[in-house]
KOLMIGU-92446 format. One record per residue (C-alpha): x, y, z; residue in one letter. Coordinates in steps of 0.02 Angstrom, whole numbers, plus 50000, padded with zeros to 5 digits. Layout:
<nodes>
XYZA;...
</nodes>
This chain:
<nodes>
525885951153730X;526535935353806X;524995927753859X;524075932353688X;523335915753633X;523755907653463X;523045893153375X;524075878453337X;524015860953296X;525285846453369X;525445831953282X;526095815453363X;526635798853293X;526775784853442X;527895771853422X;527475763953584X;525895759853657X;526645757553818X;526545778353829X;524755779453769X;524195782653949X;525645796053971X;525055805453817X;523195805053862X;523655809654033X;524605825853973X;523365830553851X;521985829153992X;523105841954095X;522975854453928X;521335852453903X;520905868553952X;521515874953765X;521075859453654X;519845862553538X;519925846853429X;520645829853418X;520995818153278X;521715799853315X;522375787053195X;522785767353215X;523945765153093X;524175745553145X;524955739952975X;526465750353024X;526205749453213X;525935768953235X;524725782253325X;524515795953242X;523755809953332X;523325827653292X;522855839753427X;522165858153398X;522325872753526X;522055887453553X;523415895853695X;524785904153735X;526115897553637X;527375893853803X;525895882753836X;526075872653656X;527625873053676X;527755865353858X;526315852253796X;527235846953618X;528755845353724X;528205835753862X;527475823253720X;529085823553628X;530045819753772X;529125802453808X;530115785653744X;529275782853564X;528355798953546X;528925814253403X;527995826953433X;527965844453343X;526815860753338X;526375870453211X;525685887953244X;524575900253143X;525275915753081X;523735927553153X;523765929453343X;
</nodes>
């Protein structure tokens, strides 16, 4: 039951553009279970905001949204679907 895959989406909002490369690097590494991507400039305020679906185990969301959350300027959280 551990392993069962779930679908979830993690949303990011970047307050620094120096970690854009970090973020794109992790989400390479994951790539295996994303299944969409949406991306948002939001220059007036300075922000990326970036919304990721998946579709995997959920110890692998939550490695991934941490790993994101952890970087300097980056909140990061996942939100999962009920059905498994």
């Amino acid at each position: 039951m551990e392993n069962e895959s779930r679908v979830a989406i993690i949303s990011m909002i970047i307050e620094n553009d120096d970690v854009i490369t970090e973020v794109n690097r992790l989400l390479h590494e994951y790539n295996r279970y994303i299944k969409g991507r949406m991306g948002i400039p939001y220059r007036e305020r300075g922000l990326n905001i970036i919304s990721v679906v998946v579709d995997a185990p959920e110890d692998a969301v939550s490695a991934l949204s941490g790993k994101l959350g952890r970087l300097r300027g980056v909140t990061s959280k996942a939100v999962y679907s009920k059905k498994q």
